[in-house]
Rosetta silent file (secondary structure, phi, psi, omega in degrees, C-alpha in Angstrom):
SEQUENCE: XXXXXXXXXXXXXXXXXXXXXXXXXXXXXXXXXXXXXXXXXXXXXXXXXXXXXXXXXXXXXXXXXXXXXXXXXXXXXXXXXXXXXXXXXXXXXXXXXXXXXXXXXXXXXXXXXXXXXXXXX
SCORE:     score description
SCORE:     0.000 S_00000001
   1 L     0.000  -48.901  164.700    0.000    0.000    0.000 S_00000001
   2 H   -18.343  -67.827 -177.508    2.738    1.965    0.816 S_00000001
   3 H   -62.635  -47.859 -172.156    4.656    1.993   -2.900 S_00000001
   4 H   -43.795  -72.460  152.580    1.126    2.464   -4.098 S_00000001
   5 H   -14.774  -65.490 -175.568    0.553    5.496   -1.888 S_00000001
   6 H   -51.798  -45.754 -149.714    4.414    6.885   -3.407 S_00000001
   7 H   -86.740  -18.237 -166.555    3.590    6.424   -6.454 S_00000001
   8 H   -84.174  -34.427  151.970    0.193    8.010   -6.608 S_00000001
   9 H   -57.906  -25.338 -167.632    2.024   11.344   -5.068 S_00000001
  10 H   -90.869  -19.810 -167.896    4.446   11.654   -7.121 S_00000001
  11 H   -67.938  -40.836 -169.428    2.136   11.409  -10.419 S_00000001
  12 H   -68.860  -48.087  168.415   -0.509   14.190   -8.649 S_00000001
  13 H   -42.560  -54.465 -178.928    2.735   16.219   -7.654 S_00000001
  14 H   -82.604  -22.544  162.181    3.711   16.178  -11.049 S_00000001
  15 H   -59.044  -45.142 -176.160    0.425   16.911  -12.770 S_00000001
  16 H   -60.078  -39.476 -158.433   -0.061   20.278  -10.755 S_00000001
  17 H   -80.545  -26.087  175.232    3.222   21.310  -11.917 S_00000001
  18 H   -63.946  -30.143 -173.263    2.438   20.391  -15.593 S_00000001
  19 H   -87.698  -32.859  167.141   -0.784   22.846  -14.748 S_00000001
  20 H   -60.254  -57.589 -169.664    0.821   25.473  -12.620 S_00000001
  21 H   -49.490  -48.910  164.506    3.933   25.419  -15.590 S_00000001
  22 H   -48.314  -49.431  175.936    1.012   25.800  -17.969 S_00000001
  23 H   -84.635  -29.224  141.220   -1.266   28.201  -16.765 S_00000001
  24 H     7.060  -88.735 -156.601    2.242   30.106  -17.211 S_00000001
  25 H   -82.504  -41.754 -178.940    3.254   29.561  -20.077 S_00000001
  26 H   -74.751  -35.928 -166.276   -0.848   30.939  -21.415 S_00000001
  27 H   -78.270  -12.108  174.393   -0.539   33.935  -18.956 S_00000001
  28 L   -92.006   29.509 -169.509    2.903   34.739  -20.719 S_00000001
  29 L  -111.954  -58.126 -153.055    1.325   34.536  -24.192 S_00000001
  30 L   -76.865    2.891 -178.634   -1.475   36.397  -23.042 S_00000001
  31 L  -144.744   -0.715 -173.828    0.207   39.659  -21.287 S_00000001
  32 L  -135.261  160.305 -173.901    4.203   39.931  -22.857 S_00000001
  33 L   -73.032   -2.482 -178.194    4.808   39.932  -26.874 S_00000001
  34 L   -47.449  128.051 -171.881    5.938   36.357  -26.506 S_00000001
  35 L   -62.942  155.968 -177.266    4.758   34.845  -29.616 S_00000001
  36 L   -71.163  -28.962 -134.895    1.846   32.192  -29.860 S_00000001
  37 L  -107.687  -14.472  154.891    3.000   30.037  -32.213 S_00000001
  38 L   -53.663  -26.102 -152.538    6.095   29.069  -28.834 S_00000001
  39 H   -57.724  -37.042 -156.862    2.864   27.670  -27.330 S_00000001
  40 H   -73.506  -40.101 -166.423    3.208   24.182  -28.568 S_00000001
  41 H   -95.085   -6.887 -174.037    7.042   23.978  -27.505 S_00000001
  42 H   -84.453  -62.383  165.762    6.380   25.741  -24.235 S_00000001
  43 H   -16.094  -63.704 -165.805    3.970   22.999  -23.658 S_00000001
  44 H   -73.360  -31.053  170.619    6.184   20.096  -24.647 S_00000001
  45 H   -46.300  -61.855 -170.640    9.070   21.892  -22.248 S_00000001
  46 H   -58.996  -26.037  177.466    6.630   21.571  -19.510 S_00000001
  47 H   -62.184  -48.748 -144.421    5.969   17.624  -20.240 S_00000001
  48 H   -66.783  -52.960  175.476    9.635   17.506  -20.173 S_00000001
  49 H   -84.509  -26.950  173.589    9.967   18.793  -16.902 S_00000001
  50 H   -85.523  -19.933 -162.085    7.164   17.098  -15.425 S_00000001
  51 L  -105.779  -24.032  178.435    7.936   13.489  -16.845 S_00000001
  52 H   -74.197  -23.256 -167.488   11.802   14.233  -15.852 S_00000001
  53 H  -100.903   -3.804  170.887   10.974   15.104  -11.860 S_00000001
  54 H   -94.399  -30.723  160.749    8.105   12.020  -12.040 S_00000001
  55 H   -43.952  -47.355 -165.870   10.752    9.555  -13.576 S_00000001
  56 H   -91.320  -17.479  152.036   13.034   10.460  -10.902 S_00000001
  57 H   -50.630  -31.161 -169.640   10.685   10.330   -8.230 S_00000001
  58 H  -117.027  -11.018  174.225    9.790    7.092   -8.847 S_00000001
  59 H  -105.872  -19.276  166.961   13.260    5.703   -9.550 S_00000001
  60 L   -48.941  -47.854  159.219   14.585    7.187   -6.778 S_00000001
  61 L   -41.189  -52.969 -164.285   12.266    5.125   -4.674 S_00000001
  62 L   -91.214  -30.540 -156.646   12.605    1.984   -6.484 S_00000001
  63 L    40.675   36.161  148.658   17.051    2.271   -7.142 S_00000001
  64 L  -147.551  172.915  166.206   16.951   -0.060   -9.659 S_00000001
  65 L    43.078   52.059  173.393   16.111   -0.118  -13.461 S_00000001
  66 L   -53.055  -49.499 -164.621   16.510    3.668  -13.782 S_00000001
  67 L   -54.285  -52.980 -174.965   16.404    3.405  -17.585 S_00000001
  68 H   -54.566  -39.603 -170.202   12.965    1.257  -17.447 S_00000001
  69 H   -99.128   -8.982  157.531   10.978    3.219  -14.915 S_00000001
  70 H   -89.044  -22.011 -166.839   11.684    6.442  -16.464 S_00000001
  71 H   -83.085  -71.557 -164.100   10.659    5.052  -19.917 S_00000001
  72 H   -56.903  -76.021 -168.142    7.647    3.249  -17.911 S_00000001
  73 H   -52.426  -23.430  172.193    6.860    6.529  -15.723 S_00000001
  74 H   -59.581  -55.997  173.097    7.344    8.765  -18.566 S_00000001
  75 H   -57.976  -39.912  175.268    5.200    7.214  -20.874 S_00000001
  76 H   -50.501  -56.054 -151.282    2.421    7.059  -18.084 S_00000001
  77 H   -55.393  -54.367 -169.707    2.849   10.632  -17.453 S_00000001
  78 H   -48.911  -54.343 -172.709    2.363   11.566  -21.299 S_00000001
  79 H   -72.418   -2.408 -178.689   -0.933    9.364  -21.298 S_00000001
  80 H   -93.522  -41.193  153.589   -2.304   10.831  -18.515 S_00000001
  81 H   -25.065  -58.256 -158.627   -1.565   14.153  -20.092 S_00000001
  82 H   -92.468  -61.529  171.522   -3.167   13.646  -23.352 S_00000001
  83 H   -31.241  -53.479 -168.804   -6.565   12.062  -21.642 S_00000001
  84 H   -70.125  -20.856 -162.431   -6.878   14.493  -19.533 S_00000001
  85 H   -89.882  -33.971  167.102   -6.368   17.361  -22.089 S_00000001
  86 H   -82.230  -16.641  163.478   -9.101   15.393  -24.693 S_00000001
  87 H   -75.370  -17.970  164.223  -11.028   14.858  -21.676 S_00000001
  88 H   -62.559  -70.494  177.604  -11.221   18.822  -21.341 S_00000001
  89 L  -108.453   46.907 -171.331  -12.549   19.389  -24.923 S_00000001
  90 L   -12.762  104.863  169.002  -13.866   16.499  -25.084 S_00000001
  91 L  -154.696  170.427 -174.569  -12.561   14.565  -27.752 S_00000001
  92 L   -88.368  176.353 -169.913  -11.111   11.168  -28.023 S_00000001
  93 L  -108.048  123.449 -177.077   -7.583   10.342  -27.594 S_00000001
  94 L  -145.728 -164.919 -147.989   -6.680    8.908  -31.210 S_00000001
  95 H   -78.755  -25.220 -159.888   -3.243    8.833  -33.240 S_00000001
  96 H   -80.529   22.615  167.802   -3.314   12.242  -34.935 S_00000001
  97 H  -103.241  -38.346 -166.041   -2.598   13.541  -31.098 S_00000001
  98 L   -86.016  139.460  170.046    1.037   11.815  -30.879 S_00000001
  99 L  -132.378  161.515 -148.431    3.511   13.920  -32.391 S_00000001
 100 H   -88.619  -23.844 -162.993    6.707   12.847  -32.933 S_00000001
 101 H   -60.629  -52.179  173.082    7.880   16.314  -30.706 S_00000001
 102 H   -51.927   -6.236  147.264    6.878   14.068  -27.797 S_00000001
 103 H   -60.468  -30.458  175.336   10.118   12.154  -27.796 S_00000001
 104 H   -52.541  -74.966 -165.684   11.407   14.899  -26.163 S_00000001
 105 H   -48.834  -29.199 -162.286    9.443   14.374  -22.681 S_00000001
 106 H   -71.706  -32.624 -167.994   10.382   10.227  -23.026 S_00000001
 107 H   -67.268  -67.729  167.971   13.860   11.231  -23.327 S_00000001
 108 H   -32.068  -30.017  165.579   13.704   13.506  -20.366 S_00000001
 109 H   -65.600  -39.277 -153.962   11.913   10.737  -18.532 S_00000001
 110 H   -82.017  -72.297  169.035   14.983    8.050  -19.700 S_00000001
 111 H    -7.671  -77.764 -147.098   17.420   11.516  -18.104 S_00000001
 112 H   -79.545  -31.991  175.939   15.336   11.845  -14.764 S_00000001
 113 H   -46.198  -63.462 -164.959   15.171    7.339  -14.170 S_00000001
 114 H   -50.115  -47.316  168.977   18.958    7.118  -14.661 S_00000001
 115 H   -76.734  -25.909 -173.351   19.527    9.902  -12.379 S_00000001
 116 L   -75.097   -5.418 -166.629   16.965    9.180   -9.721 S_00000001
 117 L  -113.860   13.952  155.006   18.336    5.718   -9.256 S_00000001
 118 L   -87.048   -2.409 -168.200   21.532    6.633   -9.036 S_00000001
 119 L   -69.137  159.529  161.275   20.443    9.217   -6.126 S_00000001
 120 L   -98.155  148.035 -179.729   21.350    7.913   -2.488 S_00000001
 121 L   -88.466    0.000    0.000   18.456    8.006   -0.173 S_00000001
């Protein structure tokens, strides 16, 4: 119950911060000349950052298999992303949502496993 419990914090930890980092990233569109058309990459930044501190959160925990559980936790993190964001304007989640740009966050995920399980507790 315990890991379950860890694991369930670190994903909700890391969602607000994909939402705080978000609601950002729109209020700096929306009040400074930063251009719109950044939106997409500010976005993908923020996955980046959120799938690297949930990878590492979670590998930290486990010390082992950094590479896999950042890869595993990464990947979660992305799908929970993209549901929730089609569950918002409601539409379904179907292929022509993965973009290839979204390698970026796995890699950052691969980054934050490697490092968290190398962390000492």
């Amino acid at each position: 119950m315990e890991k379950i419990m860890r694991i369930c914090k670190g994903y909700i930890i890391s969602l607000v911060t994909f939402g705080i980092l978000t609601l950002v990233g729109a209020l700096l569109m929306k009040v400074t000349p930063f251009p719109e058309e950044g939106g997409f990459q500010f976005i993908v930044g923020a996955m980046t950052i959120c799938c690297m501190f949930v990878s590492m959160y979670m590998s930290s925990y486990f010390q082992k298999a950094g590479l896999l559980i950042g890869l595993v936790s990464s990947v979660l993190m992305l799908v929970l992303i993209l549901l929730i964001v089609s569950t918002c304007f409601f539409s379904f989640l179907n292929l022509s949502m993965l973009r290839l740009a979204y390698l970026v966050p796995i890699g950052g995920g691969l980054i934050g496993g490697i490092w968290g399980a190398n962390m000492k507790k």
